[in-house]
N, C-alpha and C positions, 0 to 999 in steps of 0.2 A: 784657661787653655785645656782643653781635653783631649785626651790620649792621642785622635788620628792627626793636631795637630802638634802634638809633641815627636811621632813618629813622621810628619813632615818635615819638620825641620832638623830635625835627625840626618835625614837622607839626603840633605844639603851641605854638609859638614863632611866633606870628602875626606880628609887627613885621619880620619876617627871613626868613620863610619862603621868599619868591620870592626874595631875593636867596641865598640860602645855604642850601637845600634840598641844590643840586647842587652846592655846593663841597664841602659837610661828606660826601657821601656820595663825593665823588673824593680823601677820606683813606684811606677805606677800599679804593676801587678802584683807584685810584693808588699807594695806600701815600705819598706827600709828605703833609709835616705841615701843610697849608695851614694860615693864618693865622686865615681865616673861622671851620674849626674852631672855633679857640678863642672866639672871640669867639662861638659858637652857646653852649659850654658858660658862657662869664660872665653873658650876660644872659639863661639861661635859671636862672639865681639870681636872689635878691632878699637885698642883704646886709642885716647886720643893722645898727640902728642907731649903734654906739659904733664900727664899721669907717667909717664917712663922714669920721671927723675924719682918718683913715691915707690914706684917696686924697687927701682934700683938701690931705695935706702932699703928697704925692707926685706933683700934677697936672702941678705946674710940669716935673718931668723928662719925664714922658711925651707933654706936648704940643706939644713942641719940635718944630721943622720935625727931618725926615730930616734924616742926616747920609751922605753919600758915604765910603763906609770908608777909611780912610788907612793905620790901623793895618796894621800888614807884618805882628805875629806872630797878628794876629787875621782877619784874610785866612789866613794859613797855617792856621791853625785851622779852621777853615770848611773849606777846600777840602781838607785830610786826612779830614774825616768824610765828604766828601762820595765822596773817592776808596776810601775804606775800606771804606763802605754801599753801592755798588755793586760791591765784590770779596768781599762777604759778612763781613771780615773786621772778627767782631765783638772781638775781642781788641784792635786799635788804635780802637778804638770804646769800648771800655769804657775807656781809659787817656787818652782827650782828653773823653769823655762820658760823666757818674759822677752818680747811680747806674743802671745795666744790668738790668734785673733777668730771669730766667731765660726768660720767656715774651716780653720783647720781642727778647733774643736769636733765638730760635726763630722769631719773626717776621721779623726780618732775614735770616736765614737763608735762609729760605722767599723772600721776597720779592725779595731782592736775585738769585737766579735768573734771574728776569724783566729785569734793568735793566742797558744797557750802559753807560750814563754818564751824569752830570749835567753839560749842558755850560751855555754865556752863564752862570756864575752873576754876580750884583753882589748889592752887599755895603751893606744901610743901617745904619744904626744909632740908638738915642738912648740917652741916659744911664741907666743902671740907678738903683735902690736905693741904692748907694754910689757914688763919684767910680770907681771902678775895675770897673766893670759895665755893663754894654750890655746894652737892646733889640737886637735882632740880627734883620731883616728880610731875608731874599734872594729873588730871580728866581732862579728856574732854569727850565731849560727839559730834562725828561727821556726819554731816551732810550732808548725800550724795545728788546730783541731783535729783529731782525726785523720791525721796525716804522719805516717811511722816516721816518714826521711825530713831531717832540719833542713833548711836552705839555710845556705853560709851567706854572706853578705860582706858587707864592709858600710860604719856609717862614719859621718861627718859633725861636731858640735863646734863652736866657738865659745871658749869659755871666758870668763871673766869675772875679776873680783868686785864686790859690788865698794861703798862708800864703810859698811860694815866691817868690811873687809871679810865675807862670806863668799862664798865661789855660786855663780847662778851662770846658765847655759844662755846665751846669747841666741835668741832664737830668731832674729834678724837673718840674720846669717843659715839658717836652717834652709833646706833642700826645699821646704814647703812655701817661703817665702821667694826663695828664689826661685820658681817656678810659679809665683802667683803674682808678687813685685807688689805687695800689700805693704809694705814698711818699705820708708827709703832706706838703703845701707849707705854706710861710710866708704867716701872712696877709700883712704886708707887700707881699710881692714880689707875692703874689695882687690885692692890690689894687689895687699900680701894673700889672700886665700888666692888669687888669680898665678901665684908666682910661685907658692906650693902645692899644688896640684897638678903642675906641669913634672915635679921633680922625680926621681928616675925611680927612688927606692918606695914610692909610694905608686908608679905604676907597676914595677914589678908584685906590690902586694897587691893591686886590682886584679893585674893578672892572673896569680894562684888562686885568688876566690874565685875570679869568672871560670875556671878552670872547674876547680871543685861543686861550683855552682851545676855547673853542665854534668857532670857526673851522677850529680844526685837526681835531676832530672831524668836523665837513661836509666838509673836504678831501681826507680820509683815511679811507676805510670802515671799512682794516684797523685803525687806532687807532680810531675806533669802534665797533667788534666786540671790540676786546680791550677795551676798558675797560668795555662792557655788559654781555658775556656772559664773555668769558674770565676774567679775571682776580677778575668777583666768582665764580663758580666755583670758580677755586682758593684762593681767601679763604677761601672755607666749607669749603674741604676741608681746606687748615689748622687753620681752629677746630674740626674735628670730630676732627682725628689729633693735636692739641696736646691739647685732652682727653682723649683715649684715652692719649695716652702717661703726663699726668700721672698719672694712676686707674693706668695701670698701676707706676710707681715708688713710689707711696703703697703699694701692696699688695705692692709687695716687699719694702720697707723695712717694713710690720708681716711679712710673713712669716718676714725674716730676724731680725726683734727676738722671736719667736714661738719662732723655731729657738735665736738664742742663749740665751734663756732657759729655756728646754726642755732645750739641753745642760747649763746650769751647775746647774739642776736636777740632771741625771744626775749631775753631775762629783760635785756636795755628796753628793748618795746616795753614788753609789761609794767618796767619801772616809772618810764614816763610816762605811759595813760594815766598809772596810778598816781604821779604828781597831778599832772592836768585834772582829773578827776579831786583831788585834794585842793586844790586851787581853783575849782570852776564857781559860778556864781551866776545869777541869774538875770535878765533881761526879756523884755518884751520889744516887739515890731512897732516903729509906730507909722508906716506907710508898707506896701510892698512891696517886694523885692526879691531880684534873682538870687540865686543860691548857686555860688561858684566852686567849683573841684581848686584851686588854690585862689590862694590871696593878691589876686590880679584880675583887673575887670574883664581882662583878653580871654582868661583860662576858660574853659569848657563850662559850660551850661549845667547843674543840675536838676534845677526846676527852678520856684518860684517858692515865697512863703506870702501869706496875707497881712494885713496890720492886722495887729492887737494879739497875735501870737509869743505866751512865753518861749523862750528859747533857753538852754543851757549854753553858760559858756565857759570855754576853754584857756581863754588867752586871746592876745593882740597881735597882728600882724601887720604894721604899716597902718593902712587905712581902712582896715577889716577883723571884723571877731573870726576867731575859729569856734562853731557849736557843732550844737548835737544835732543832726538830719536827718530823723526818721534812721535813727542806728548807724551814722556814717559822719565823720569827721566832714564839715565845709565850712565855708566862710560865705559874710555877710557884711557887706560896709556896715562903716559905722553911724553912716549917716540915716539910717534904718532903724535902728535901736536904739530904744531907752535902758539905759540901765535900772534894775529897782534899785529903793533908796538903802538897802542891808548890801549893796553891792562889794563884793569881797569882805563882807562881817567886819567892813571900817568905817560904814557910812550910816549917820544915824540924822535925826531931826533936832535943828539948833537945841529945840528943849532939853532931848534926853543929853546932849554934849554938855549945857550947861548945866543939869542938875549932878552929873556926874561928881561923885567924892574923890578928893586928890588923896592918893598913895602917897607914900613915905618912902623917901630919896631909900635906895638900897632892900627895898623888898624886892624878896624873888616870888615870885607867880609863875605857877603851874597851868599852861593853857589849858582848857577843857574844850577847844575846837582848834580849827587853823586859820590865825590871822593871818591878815596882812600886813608888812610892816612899811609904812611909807615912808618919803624921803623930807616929806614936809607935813604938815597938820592940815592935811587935806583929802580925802579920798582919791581926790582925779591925781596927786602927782605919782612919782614914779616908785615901784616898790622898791624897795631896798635889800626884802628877804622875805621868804613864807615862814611863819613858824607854824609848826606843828601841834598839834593835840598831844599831851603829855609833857610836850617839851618844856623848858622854863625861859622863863624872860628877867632882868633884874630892871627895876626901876630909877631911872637915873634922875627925873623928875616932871611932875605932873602940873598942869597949865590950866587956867580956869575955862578957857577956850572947849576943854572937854578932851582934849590930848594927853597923853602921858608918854616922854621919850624916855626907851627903854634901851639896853644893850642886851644884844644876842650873839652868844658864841663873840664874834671879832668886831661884829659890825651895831651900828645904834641907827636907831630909828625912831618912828611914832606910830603908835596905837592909841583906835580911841579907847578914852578910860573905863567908860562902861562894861567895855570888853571883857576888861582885868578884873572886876567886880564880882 
């Protein structure tokens, strides 16, 4: 919501209008969380009925006379956010005022440039929600750069004791979130803050400040000038470079999620060529034949090969080899090709299978290429697994036939023995 529609809606709140037109618009030009604020955003609602019985418990806390703060660690509290929010330093801001969220950092940031101190602060308070929680009402009077005259104010906290039992600023409840609606709030607490901020002796103290506020204005041109012209200037200059920067991190964070998935794309291609590549093995034409873009006789044309052409190949598809095409993945029935007889480094001549020497049940061998591991003691049947060069195989036992079945990793198979050799 930016300013010209904070000051529309403003001007629709007839009951308030003249008294709090010009507080609620010196959150924005101020930056302090004036209290009026809030009280523009409560009764520019209308609750709903089954929320009446929740303020009506909750009156009695809220309409308690002020209390003069006494508390020592809640005074220290207050006056760290206050020393903290004019040093920019939103880091001890987010660790005593939780939750922070990323765009009112940015606003601190931004704002706190302008401010050299909050000084006269005092400290009201009434009882929160629970026995251990406070309304939390302060005077201050702010002290901008180069600016002689403070502007008095008046802010708003919700405090609360944590599980520590350490007192930390509810920042739910903060002016910034209720005018951005970033954190859901509790009806409860929304209720009781809705049911004190209506009460008399706390507009009476809005009053005096918007009073003294107006004064120091007519006293001081130069605070006049910065709170009319300066500072809502650089307000909009903020909400216009706080968007742009958001728009810009969203579109980098899809760029870089664009990139990374674009590389693992590549990664997964290059992984598989380089199987297929590790597992390819050779063959020749033995008639000719057309060369198809997939492994369907329907699919697209890409030439023709002649017999007695070796070929590389890649793998099976059905009724077709995938090879190599002049530098391009295609397929080729298989009624076309002869495989040679080394086909997949598992296929040898009865001779070599039969002179092969049998291993011994539980040797491990170190491949020195990449077998194939088949499902039976035959070249044509089905692999069961590729192993790799390096990789190891154990020997579960070896077969005169010229096989030897092995276990890899989980699975067992057969290799011929000379392989293992």
């Amino acid at each position: 919501m930016d300013l010209q529609d904070i000051k529309s809606k403003i001007k629709n709140i007839g009951i308030i209008c003249g008294r709090f037109i010009f507080t609620y618009r010196r959150y924005f030009l101020a930056g302090c969380i004036f209290l009026a604020m809030v009280l523009i955003l409560f009764l520019g609602t209308s609750p709903k009925k089954e929320k009446e019985s929740v303020a009506t418990k909750t009156t009695v806390n809220a309409t308690k006379d002020f209390k003069k703060n006494s508390n020592k660690e809640l005074e220290a509290l207050i006056n760290d956010y206050y020393i903290a929010y004019a040093d920019g330093d939103t880091e001890t801001i987010s660790s005593i005022a939780t939750p922070v969220c990323d765009q009112e950092i940015s606003y601190i940031k931004f704002y706190s440039a302008y401010i050299d101190s909050f000084n006269n602060i005092k400290i009201y308070t009434k009882q929160g929600l629970t026995a251990n929680s406070y309304l939390v009402t302060t005077e201050v009077e702010l002290k901008y750069k180069d600016i002689d005259t403070a502007a008095p104010g008046l802010d708003f906290f919700y405090v609360e004791t944590n599980e520590d039992g350490k007192l930390f600023i509810n920042n739910i409840y903060g002016s910034f979130n209720q005018n951005n609606n970033i954190y859901e709030m509790d009806s409860e607490v929304s209720d009781l803050i809705g049911v004190f901020i209506r009460q008399q002796d706390l507009l009476d103290m809005e009053a005096d400040i918007q009073d003294a506020y107006t004064k120091a204005l007519e006293n001081d041109s130069a605070l006049n000038t910065f709170m009319s012209e300066t500072l809502p200037a650089a307000h909009a200059q903020w909400h216009t470079d706080y968007d742009a920067e958001v728009a810009a991190k969203e579109e980098a964070a899809k760029k870089a999620e664009e990139e990374a998935a674009a590389q693992a794309e590549a990664e997964a291609a290059a992984q598989a060529e380089a199987q297929e590549e590790a597992n390819s093995y050779t063959g020749k034409t033995n008639a000719k034949a057309n060369v198809r873009e997939a492994a369907d006789k329907t699919s697209n044309k890409l030439g023709s090969i002649k017999s007695g052409v070796a070929i590389k190949i890649y793998g099976e598809e059905g009724d077709f080899y995938k090879f190599d095409y002049n530098g391009t993945k295609a397929y080729i029935t298989k009624d076309a090709v002869t495989l040679d007889s080394a086909e997949g480094n598992d296929t040898a001549t009865e001779e070599t299978n039969t002179n092969a020497s049998a291993l011994a049940e539980g040797t491990e061998i170190t491949l020195d290429s990449t077998i194939n591991i088949r499902s039976q003691m035959d070249s044509s049947s089905s692999k069961v697994a590729v192993a790799y060069a390096g990789e190891k195989v154990t020997v579960v036992m070896s077969y005169a036939e010229g096989w030897t079945k092995v276990k890899y990793g989980k699975k067992e198979g057969y290799i011929r023995t000379d392989l293992l050799q």
